[in-house]
C-alpha positions as CSV (number, residue, x, y, z in Angstrom):
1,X,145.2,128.3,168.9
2,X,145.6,131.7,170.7
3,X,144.8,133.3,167.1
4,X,141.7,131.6,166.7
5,X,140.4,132.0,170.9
6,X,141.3,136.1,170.0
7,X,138.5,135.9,167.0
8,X,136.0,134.3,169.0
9,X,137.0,135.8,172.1
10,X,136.7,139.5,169.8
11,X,133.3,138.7,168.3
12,X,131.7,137.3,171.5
13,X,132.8,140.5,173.2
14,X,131.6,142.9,170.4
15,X,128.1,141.0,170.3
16,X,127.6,140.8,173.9
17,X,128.3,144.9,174.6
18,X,125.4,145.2,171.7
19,X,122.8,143.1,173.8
20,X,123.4,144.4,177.1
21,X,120.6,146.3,177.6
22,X,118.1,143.9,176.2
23,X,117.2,140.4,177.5
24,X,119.0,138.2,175.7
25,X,121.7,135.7,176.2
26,X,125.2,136.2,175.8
27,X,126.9,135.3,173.1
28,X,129.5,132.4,174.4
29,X,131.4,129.0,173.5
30,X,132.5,126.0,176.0
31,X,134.9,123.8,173.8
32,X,137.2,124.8,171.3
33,X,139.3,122.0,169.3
34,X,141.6,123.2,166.6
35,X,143.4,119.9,164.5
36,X,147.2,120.5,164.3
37,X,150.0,118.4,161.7
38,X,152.3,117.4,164.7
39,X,154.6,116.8,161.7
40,X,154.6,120.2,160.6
41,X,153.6,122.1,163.8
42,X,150.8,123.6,161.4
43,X,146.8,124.0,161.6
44,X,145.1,121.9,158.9
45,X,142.8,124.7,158.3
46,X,139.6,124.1,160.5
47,X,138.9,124.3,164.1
48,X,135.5,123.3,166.0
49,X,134.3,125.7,168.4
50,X,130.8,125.1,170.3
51,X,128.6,128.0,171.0
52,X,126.2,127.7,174.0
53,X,122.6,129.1,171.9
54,X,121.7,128.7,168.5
55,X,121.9,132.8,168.3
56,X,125.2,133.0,169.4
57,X,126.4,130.3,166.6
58,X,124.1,132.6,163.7
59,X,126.1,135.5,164.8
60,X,129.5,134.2,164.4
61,X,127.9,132.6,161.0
62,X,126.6,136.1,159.5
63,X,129.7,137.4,160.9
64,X,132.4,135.2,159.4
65,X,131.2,132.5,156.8
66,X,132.6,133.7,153.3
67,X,134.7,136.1,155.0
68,X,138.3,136.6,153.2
69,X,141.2,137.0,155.5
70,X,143.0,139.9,155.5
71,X,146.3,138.5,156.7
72,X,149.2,137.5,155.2
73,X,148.3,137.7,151.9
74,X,146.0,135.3,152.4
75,X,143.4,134.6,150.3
76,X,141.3,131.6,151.7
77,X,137.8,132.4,152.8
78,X,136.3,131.7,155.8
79,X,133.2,128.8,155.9
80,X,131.4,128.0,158.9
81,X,129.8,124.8,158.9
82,X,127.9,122.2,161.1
83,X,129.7,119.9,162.5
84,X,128.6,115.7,162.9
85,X,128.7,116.4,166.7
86,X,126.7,119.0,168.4
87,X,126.7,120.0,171.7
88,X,129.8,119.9,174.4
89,X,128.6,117.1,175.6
90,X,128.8,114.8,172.5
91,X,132.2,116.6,171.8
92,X,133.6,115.9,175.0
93,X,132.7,112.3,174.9
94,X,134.3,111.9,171.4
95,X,137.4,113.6,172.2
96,X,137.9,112.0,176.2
97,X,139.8,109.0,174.9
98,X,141.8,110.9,171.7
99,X,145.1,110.0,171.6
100,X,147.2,112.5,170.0
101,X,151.0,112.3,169.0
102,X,152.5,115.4,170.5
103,X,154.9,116.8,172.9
104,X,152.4,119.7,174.7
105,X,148.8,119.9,175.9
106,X,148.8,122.9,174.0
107,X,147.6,120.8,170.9
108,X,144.3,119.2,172.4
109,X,140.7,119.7,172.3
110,X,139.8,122.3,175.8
111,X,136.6,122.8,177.3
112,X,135.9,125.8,178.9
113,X,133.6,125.9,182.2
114,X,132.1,128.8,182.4
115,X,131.8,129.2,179.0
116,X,133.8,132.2,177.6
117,X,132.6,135.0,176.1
118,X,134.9,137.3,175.4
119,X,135.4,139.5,178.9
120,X,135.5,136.6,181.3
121,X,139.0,135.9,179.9
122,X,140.2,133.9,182.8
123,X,138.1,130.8,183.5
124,X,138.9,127.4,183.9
125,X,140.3,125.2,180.9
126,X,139.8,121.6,181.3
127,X,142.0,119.8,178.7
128,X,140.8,116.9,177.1
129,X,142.1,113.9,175.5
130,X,145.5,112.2,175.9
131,X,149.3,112.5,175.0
132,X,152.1,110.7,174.6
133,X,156.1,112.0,174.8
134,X,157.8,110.9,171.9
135,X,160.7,110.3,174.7
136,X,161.3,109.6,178.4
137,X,163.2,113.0,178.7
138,X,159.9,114.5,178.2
139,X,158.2,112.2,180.6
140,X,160.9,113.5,183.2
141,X,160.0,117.1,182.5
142,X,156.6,116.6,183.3
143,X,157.1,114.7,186.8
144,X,159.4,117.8,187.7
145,X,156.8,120.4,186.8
146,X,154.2,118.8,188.2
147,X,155.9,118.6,191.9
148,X,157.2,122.3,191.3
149,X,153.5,123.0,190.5
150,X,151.8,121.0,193.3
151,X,148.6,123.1,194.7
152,X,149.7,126.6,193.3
153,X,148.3,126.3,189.3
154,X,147.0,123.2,188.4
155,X,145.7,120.1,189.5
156,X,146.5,116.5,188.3
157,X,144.5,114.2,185.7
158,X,145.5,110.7,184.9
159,X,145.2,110.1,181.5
160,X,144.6,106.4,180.8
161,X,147.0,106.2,177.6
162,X,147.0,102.1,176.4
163,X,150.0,102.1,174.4
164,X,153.4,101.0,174.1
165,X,154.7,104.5,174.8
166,X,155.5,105.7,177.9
167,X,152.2,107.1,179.9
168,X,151.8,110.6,180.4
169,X,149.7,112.6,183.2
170,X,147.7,115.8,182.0
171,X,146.8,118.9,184.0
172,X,143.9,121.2,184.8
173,X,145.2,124.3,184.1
174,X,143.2,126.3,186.4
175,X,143.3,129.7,185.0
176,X,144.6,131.0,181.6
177,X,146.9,132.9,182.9
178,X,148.8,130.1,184.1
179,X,148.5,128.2,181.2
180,X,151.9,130.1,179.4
181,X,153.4,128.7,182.5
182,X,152.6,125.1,180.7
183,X,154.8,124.7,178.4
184,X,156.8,121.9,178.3
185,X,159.6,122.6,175.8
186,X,161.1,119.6,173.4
């Protein structure tokens, strides 16, 4: 996830420092969702990231789509395509209720308000979508860190889990620098 915000974090930045001068809207993205195996602890190769203008999502397109990757010997190319849902809205709504088989937040779908853009590095990540711990130990964790947390970092959601498994509550981390601070280990 942190690899894939540091790309479009990287080319938001770079595109926004070429328009500065001129009139134009900066180049920025409000949701980022990037699928994860929970088996594996490994991306399944796509990520959905929502720009906030149509010439912010052309730039990252002439910038990236066909574009090999230079790491690890990789050689799968880059392709940016449209995805069913457009808009943060439509995403959001889709993804509120998404129940995801994992131990960590750190897995699901974030909407970022403001939008980020590649300086303003620290705003607000909502999480969205819901989690369930695979074990109660887990669910203990969280009730400690959340009353060692109380009104310093984050603020608490109720997710609305309706499962056999134990329910879980999620947290508005309110600044990314405080979201290393959220990680609950299993």
């Amino acid at each position: 996830l942190d690899m894939c915000l540091n790309i479009l974090d990287s080319h938001c930045a770079q595109f926004n420092q070429n328009i500065m001068e001129a009139n134009e809207p900066f180049s920025e993205y409000d949701f980022m969702y990037f699928p994860i195996d929970f088996k594996n602890r490994c991306n399944l190769g796509y990520a959905f990231a929502n720009f906030t203008s149509a010439k912010a999502t052309w730039k990252l397109y002439r910038e990236f789509h066909m574009h090999q990757w230079a790491i690890f010997n990789s050689k799968k190319i880059c392709e940016i395509t449209y995805a069913r849902l457009q808009g943060r809205r439509l995403l959001e709504d889709h993804f509120r209720n998404a129940r995801l088989e994992c131990d960590t937040d750190n897995y699901l779908p974030l909407v970022f308000d403001p939008p980020r853009n590649g300086k303003n590095l620290t705003v607000t990540r909502v999480i969205r979508g819901q989690w369930e711990a695979k074990n109660d130990s887990n669910k203990h964790q969280l009730e400690h860190h959340y009353r060692q947390t109380r009104g310093k970092n984050y603020s608490r959601v109720n997710s609305d889990c309706h499962s056999s498994g134990p329910k879980q509550t999620l947290y508005r981390v309110k600044n990314v620098a405080a979201a290393h601070e959220f990680n609950i280990q299993s």
